[in-house]
C-alpha positions as a Markdown table, in Angstrom:
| # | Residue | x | y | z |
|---|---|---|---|---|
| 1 | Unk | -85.1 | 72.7 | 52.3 |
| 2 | Unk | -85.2 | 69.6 | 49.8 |
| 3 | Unk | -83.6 | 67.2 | 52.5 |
| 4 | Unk | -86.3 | 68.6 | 55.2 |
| 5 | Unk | -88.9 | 67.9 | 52.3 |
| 6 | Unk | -87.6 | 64.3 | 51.6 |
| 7 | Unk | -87.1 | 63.8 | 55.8 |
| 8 | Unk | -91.5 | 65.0 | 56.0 |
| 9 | Unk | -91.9 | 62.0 | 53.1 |
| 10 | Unk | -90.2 | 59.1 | 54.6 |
| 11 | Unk | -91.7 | 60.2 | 57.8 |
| 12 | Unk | -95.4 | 60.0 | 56.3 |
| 13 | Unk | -94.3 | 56.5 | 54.8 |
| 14 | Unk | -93.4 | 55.5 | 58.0 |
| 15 | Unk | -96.3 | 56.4 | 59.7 |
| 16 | Unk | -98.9 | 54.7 | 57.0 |
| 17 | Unk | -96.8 | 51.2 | 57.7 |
| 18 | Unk | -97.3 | 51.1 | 61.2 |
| 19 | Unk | -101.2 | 51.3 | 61.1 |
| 20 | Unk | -100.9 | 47.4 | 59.4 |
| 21 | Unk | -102.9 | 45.1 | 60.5 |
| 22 | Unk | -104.9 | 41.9 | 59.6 |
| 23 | Unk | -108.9 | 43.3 | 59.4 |
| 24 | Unk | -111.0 | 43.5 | 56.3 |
| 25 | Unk | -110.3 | 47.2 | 55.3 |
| 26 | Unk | -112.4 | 49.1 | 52.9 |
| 27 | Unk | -111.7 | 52.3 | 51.0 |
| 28 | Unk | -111.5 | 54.5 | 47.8 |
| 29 | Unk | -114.2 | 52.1 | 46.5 |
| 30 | Unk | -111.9 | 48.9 | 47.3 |
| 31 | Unk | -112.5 | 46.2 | 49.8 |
| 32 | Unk | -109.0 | 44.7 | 50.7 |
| 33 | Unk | -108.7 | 41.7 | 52.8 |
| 34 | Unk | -105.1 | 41.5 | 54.7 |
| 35 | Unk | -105.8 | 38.6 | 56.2 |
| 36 | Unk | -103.5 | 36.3 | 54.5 |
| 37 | Unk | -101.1 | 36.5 | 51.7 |
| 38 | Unk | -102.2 | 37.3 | 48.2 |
| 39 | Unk | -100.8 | 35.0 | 44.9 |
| 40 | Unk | -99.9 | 36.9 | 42.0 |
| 41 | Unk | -103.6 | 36.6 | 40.3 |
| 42 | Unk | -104.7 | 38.4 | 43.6 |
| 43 | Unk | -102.7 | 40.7 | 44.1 |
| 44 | Unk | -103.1 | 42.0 | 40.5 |
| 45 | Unk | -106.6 | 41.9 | 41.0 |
| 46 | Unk | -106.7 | 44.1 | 43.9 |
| 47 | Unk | -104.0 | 46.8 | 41.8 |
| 48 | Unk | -106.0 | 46.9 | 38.8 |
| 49 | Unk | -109.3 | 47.3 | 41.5 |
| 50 | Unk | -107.6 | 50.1 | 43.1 |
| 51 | Unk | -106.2 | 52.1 | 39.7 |
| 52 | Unk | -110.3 | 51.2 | 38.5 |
| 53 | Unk | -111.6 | 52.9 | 41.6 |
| 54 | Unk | -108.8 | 56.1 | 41.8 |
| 55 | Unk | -107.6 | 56.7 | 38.1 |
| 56 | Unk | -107.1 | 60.5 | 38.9 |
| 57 | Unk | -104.2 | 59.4 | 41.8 |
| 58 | Unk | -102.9 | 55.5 | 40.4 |
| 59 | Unk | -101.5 | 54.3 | 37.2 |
| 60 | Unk | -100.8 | 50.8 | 36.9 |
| 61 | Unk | -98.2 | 49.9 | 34.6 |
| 62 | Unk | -97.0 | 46.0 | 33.5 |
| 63 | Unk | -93.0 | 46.5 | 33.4 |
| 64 | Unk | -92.5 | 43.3 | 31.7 |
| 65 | Unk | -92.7 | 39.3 | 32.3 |
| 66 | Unk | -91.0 | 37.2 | 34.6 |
| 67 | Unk | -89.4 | 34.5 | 33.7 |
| 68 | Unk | -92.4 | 32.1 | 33.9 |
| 69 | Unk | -94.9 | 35.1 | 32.2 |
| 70 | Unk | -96.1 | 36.5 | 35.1 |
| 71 | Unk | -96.6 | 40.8 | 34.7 |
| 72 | Unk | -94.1 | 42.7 | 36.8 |
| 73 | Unk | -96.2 | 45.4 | 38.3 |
| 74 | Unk | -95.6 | 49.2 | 38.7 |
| 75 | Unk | -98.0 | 51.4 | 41.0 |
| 76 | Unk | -97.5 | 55.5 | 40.3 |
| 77 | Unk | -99.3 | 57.4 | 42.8 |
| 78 | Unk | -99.9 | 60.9 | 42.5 |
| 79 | Unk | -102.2 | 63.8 | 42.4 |
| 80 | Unk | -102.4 | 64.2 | 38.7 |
| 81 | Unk | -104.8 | 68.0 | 39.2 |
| 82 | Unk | -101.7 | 69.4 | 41.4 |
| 83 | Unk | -98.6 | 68.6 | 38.9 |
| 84 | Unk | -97.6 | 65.6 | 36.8 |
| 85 | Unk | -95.7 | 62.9 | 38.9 |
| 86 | Unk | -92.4 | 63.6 | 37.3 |
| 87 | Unk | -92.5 | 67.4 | 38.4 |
| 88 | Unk | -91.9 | 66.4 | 42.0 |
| 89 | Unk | -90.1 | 64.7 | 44.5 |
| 90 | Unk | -90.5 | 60.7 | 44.1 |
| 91 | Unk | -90.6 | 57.8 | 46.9 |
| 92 | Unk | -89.6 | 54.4 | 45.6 |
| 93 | Unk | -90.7 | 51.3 | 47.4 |
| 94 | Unk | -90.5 | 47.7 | 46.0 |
| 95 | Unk | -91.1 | 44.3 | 48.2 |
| 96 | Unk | -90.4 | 40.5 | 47.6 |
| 97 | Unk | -87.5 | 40.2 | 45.6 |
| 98 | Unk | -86.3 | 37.2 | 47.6 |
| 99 | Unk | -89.4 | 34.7 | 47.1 |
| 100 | Unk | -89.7 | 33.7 | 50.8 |
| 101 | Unk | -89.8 | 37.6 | 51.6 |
| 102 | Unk | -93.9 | 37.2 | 50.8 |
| 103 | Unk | -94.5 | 40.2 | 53.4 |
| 104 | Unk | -92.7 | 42.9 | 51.9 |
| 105 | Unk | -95.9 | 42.5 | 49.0 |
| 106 | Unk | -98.8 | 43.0 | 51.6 |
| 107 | Unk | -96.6 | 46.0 | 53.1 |
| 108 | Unk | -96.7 | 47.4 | 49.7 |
| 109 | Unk | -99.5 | 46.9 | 49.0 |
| 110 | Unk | -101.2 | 48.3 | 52.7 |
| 111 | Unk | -99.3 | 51.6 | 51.5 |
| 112 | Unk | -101.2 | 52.0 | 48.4 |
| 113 | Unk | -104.2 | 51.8 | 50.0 |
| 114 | Unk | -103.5 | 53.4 | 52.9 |
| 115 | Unk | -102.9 | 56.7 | 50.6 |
| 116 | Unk | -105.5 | 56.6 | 48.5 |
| 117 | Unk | -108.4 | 55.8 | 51.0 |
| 118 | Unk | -106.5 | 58.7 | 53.5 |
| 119 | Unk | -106.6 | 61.7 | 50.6 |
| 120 | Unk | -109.0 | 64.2 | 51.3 |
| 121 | Unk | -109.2 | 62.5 | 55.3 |
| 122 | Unk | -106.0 | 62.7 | 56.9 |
| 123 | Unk | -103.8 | 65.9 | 56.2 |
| 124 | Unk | -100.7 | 64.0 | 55.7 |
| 125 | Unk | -101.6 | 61.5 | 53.1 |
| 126 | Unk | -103.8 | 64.8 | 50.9 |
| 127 | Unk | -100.3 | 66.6 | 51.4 |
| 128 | Unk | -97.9 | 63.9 | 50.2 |
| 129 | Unk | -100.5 | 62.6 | 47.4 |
| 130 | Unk | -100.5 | 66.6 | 46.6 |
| 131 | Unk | -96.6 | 67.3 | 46.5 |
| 132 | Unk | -95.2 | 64.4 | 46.3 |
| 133 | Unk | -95.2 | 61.0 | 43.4 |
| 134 | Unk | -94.8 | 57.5 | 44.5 |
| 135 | Unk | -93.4 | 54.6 | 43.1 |
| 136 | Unk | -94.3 | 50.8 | 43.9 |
| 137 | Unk | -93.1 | 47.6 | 42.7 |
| 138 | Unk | -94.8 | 45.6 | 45.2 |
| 139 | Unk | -93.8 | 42.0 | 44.1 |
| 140 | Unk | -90.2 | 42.0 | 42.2 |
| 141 | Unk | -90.3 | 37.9 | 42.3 |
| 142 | Unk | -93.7 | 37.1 | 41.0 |
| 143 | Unk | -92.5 | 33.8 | 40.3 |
| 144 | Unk | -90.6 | 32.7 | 43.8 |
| 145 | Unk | -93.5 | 34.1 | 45.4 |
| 146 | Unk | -96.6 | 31.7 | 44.3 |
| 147 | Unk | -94.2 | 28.9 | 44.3 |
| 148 | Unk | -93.8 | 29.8 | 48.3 |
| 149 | Unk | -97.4 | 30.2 | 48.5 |
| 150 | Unk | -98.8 | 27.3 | 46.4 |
| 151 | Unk | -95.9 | 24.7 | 47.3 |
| 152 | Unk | -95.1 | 25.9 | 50.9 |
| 153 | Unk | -91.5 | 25.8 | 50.6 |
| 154 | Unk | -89.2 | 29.1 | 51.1 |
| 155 | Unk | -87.0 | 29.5 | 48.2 |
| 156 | Unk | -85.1 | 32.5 | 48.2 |
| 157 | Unk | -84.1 | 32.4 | 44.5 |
| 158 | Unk | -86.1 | 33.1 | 41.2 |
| 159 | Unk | -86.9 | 30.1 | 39.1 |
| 160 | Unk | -84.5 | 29.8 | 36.1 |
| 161 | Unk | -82.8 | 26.6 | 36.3 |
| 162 | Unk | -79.1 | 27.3 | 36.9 |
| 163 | Unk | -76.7 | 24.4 | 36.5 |
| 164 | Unk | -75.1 | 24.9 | 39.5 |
| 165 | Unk | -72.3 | 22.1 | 40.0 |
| 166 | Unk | -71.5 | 22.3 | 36.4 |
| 167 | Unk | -73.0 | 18.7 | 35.2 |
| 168 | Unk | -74.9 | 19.4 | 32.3 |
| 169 | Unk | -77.9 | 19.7 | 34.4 |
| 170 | Unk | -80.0 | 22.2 | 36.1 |
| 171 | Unk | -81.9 | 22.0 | 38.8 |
| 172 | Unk | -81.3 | 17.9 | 39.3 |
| 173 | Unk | -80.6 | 17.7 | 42.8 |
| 174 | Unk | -82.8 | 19.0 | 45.6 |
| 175 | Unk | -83.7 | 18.7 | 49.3 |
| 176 | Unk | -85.6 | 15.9 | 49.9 |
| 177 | Unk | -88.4 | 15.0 | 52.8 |
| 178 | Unk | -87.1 | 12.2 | 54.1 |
| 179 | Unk | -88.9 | 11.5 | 57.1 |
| 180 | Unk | -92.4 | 12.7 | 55.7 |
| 181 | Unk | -92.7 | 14.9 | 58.3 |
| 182 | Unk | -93.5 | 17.6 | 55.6 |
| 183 | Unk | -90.4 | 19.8 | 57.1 |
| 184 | Unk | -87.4 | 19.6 | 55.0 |
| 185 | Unk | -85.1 | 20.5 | 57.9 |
| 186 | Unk | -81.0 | 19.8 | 58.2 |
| 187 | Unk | -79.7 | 16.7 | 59.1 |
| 188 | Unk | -76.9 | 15.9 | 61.9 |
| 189 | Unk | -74.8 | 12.5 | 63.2 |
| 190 | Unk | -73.9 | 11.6 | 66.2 |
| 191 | Unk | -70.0 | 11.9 | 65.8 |
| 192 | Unk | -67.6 | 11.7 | 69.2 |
| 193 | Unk | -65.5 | 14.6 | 67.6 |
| 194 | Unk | -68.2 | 16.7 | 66.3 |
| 195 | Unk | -68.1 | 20.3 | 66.5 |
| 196 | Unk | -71.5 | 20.8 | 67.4 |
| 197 | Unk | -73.5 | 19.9 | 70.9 |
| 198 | Unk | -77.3 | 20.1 | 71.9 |
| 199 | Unk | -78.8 | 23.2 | 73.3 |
| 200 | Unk | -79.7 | 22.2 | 76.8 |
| 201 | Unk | -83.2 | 23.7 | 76.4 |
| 202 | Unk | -84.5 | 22.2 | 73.2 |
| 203 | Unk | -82.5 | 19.0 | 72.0 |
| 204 | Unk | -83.9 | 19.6 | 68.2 |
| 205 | Unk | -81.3 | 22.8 | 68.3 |
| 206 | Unk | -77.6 | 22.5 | 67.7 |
| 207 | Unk | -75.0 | 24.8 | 69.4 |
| 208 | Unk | -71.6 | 25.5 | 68.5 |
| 209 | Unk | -69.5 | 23.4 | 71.5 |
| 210 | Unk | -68.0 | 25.8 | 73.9 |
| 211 | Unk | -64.4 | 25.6 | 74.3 |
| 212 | Unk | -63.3 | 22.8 | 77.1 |
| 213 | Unk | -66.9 | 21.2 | 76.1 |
| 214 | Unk | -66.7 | 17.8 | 73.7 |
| 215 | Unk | -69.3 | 17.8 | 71.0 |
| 216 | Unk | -71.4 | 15.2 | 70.2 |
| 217 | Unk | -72.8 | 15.9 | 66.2 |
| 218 | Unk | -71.7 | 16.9 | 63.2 |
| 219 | Unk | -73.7 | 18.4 | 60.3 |
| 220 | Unk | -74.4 | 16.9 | 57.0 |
| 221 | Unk | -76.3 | 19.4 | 55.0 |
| 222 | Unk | -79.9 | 19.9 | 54.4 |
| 223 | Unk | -82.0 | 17.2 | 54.5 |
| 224 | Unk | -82.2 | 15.1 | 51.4 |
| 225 | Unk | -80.1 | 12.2 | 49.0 |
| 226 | Unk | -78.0 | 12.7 | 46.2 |
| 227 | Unk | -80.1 | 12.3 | 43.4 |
| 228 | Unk | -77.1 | 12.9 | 40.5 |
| 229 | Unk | -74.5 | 10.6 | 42.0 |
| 230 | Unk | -71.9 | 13.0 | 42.2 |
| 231 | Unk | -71.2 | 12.4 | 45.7 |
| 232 | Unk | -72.7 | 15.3 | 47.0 |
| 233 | Unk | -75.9 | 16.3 | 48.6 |
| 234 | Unk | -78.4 | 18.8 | 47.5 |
| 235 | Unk | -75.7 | 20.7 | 45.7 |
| 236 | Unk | -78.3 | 21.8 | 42.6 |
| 237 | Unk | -81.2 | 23.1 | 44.3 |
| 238 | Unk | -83.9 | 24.8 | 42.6 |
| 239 | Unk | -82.8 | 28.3 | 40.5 |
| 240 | Unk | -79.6 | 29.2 | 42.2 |
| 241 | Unk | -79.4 | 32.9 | 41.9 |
| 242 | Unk | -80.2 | 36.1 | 43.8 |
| 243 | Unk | -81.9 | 38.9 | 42.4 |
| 244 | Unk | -80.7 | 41.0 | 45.2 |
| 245 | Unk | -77.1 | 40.3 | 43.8 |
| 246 | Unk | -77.7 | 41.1 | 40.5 |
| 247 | Unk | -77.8 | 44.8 | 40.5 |
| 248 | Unk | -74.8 | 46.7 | 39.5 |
| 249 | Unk | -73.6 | 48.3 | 42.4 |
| 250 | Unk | -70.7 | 46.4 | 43.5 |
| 251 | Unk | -71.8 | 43.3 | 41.6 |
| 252 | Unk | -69.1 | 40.5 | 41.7 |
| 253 | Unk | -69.0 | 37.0 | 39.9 |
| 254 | Unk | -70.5 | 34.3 | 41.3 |
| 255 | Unk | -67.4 | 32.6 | 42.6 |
| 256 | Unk | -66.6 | 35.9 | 45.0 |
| 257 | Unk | -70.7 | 36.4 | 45.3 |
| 258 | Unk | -72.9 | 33.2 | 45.3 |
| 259 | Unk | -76.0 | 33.5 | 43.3 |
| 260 | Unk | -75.0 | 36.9 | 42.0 |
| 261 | Unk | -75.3 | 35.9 | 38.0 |
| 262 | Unk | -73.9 | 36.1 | 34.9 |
| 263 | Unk | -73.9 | 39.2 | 34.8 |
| 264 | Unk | -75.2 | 42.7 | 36.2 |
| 265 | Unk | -79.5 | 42.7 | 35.6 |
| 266 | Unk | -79.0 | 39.1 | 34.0 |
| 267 | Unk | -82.6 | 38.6 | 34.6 |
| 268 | Unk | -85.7 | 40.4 | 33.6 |
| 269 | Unk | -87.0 | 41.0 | 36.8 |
| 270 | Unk | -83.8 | 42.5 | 37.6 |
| 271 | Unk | -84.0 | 44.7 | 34.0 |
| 272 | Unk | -87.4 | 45.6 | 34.5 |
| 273 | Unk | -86.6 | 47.4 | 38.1 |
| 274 | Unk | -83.4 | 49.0 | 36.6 |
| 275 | Unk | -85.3 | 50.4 | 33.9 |
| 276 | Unk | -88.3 | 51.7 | 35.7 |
| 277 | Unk | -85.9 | 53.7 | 38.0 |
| 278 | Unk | -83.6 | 55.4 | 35.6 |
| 279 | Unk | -86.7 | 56.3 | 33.6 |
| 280 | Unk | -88.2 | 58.1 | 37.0 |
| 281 | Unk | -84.9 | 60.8 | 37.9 |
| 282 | Unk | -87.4 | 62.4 | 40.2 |
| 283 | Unk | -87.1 | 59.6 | 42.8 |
| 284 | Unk | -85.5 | 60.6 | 45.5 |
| 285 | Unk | -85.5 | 58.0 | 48.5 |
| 286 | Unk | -86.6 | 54.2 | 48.4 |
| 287 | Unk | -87.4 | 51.8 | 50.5 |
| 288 | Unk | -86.8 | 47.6 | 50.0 |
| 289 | Unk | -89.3 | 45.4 | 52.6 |
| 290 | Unk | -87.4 | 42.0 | 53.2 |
| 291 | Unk | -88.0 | 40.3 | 56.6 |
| 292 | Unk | -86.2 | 37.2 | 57.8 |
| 293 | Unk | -86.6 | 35.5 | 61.5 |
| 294 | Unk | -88.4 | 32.1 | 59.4 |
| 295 | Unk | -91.6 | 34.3 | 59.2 |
């Protein structure tokens, strides 16, 4: 019976995500705007909005600060007159942990208001807000994330420096726009025994050469100097680390695992996400929203 019960929950999930769309959406009292993507200042504007307008079904709760201070938010939804969240079943769903992910945030954050504008309209989000408690952290890389959307450029990482050749210095050598073409894009040589040829239908794309065919380039790196003098070429990039690697499931050093840290939840963004779930046992399913594709 419990797996059928968990089965109707993801089920219910999936059916609020696919109704996204970009309109001006209004609800429980809210106005919502998913028409682009919201910074952090936003976004908490619109949580604490929502938990204002619906404090019988949200609490909003700050799990800590991100490296550079911003409040790692955590949405509980729940009908507090049927039960007490912890009494039931729980649905975790988090988004953004990789800073260039910025979607996974307006998915989470679509879901929360999808179920609280929906209770008391729609049978299925009045029966999971009645039997079931759901837990959000809808942006896990605050930081990453308004550094994607104030500087436009897609860094997967967080934001501590990491001295990652091992000079003394962190963060010291990173992609350059050399061209000004505002792309920082990868770079290539014309090179007789290069590995690599042009794909016949867009030159700006490079193919690995078939066997029998003769390549014409070879790769240099992402495009950019080398600012330390060390020889190499964008070799200390911004932070250096991913939070997805950080957890302790199968966690292994950074020389098996690039960017996976120190040390299992060496960060507090990381911390602050293992805490929050071993503090809910009622959880019983989650759900992580990355995307990829360059979107």
């Amino acid at each position: 019976m419990r797996k059928n019960k968990i089965f109707i929950t993801v089920l219910g999930i999936a059916f609020c995500l696919t109704s996204l769309f970009s309109v001006t959406l209004s609800g429980a009292e809210v106005k919502l705007s998913f028409d682009h993507f919201y910074n952090h200042a936003e976004m908490t504007e619109a949580l604490k909005a929502l938990q204002k307008a619906n404090p019988q079904f949200m609490k909003l709760i700050s799990l800590g600060k991100s490296h550079q201070g911003r409040d790692i938010w955590a949405v509980i939804l729940n009908n507090s007159k049927t039960g007490p969240a912890e009494h039931k079943s729980g649905f975790y769903i988090d988004g953004n942990i990789h800073g260039n992910e910025i979607q996974g945030t307006e998915v989470a954050l679509y879901a929360i208001w999808y179920l609280l504008k929906n209770y008391g309209k729609t049978d299925l989000a009045t029966r999971l807000l009645d039997e079931r408690a759901f837990y959000f952290i809808p942006t896990m890389n605050p930081d990453s994330r308004d550094y994607f959307i104030n500087e436009r450029k897609a860094y997967r990482t967080g934001l501590i420096p990491v001295d990652d050749d091992q000079d003394g210095v962190a963060d010291e050598d990173s992609p350059e726009d050399l061209d000004g073409d505002g792309f920082i894009t990868t770079m290539r040589k014309k090179d007789p025994k290069g590995r690599f040829a042009a794909h016949p239908d867009d030159s700006r794309i490079l193919i690995p050469a078939r066997p029998g065919q003769k390549g014409e380039y070879t790769i240099l790196g992402t495009e950019g100097i080398d600012n330390d003098g060390d020889g190499l070429i964008n070799e200390d990039d911004l932070g250096g680390y991913d939070m997805n690697r950080n957890y302790g499931f199968n966690w292994q050093p950074h020389y098996v695992q690039y960017g996976a840290g120190p040390y299992p939840f060496a960060y507090p963004e990381t911390k602050a996400t293992r805490d929050f779930l071993l503090a809910h046992p009622n959880i019983m399913g989650g759900q992580n929203f990355h995307n990829t594709g360059g979107m």
